[in-house]
N, C-alpha and C positions, 0 to 999 in steps of 0.2 A: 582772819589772817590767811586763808585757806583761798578764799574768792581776791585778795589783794596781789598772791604771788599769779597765779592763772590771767589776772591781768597784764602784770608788767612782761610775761612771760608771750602774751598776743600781741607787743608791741611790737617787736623783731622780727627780721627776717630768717626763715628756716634754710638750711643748708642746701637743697633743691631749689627753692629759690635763687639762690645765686649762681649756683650751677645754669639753668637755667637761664639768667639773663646773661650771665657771662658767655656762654653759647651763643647768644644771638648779637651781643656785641662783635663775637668774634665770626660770624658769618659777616657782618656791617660792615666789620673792619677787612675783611679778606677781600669784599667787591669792591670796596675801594682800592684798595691798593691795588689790586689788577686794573683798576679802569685807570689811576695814575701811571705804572707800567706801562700800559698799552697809550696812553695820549703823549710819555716819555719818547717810547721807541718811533710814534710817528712823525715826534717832533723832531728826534737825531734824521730822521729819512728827510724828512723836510728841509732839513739846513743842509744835508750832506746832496741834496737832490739841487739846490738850490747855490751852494758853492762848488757844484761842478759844471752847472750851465754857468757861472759868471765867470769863471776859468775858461772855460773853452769859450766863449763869445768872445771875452780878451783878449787871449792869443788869434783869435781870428780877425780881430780887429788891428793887433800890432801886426800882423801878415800884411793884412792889406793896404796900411798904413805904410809898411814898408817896401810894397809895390811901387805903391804911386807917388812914393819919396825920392823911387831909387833914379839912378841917371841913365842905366841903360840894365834889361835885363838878358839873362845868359840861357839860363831856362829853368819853366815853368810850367811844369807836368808831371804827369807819373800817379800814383794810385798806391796806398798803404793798407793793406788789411791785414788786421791782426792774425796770425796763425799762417798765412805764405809766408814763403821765402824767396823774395826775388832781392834779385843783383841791384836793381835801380828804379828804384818807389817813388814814390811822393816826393817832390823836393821842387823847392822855389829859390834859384839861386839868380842876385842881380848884383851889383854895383854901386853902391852909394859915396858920395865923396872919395871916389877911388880906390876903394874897398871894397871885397868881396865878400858876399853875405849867404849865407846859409839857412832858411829853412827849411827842416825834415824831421822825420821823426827819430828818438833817440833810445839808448837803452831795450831797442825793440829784441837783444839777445837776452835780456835779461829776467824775460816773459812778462813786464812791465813796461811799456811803449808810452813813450811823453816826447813833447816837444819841444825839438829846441832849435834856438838861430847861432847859428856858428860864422865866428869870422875865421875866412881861410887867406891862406897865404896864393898868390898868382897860380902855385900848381894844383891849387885845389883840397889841399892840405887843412887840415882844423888848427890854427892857431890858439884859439880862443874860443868859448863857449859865453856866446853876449847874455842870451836869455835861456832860462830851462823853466816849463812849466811845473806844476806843484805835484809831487811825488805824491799826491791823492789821486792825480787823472789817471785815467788808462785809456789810451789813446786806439783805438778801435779801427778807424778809418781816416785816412786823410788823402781829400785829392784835387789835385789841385787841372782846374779844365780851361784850357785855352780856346776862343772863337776869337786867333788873329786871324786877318787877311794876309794873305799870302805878299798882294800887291802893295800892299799899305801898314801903317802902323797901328793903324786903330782897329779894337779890339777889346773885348774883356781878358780878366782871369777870375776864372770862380774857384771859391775856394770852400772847400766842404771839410767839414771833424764831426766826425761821430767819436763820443768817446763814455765813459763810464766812469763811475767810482771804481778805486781799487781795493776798496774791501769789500767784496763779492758777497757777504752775509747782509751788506744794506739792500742789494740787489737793484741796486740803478743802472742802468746799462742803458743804450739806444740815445744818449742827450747828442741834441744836431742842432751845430750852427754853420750856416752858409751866407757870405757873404762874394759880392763884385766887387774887380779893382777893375777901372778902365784904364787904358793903355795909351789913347790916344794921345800923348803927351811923350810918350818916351821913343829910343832908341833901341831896337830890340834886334 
């Protein structure tokens, strides 16, 4: 009887033993989850890196769009960086079906700088606010570079944004799209 219990008694696991493997479960379990955390956080950088360049190439592309749409331009020049304060920045203002239009940068008091196309009234006045880009961008840089000829209408405008995400903790900053309008078409 003696040699019967001593058997069923080596069938089981002893309490160190479990201890034991539960320990290395829980080291198994710890590196994964950090390596899921870590392939997580790369992925939010990835889409958040990835929907601020389609944002800004966007808007770069309705700028330019709205150049060589417009019927006559007014002017299109000037230079935006985050952190000056100038009187008269970056701004692309033309004329489209008898309307005047507005891009420049917006909200730039509000230490959060995006972009927007305003329609204004004859004195220059903001009537309306047509387009505002997405309270995610932070608008960095914008400038807009004229090579008209003095003599002639033909010409480009180049149009540059550098901008960033606005949660500063993803740490995207420096995204650049630059695009040409040519001019040779319009009244300027």
């Amino acid at each position: 009887m003696k040699n019967n219990f001593r058997k069923q008694r080596l069938k089981g696991y002893s309490i160190i033993e479990l201890i034991i493997s539960m320990g290395i479960i829980a080291v198994a379990t710890g590196a994964l989850l950090s390596s899921l955390i870590y392939g997580f956080r790369l992925n939010v950088n990835a889409i958040a890196r990835s929907f601020v360049r389609e944002e800004i190439a966007n808007v770069a592309s309705l700028i330019v769009k709205d150049i060589r749409n417009s019927d006559r331009l007014i002017l299109c020049s000037g230079e935006f960086n985050i952190g000056e304060v100038l009187s008269d920045y970056g701004r692309c203002r033309f004329v489209s079906n008898g309307k005047i239009y507005d891009w420049t940068v917006c909200d730039e008091t509000t230490g959060s700088p995006s972009l927007c196309k305003y329609y204004l009234d004859l004195n220059f006045n903001v009537v309306n606010i047509e387009y505002k880009a997405s309270s995610n961008i932070l608008v960095q840089k914008l400038i807009f570079e004229s090579t008209l000829n003095s003599n002639s209408k033909d010409g480009n405008i180049l149009v540059t944004i550098v901008g960033a995400h606005a949660n500063a903790n993803l740490e995207i900053f420096n995204i650049f799209s630059q695009l040409s309008a040519s001019t040779r078409n319009f009244e300027i």
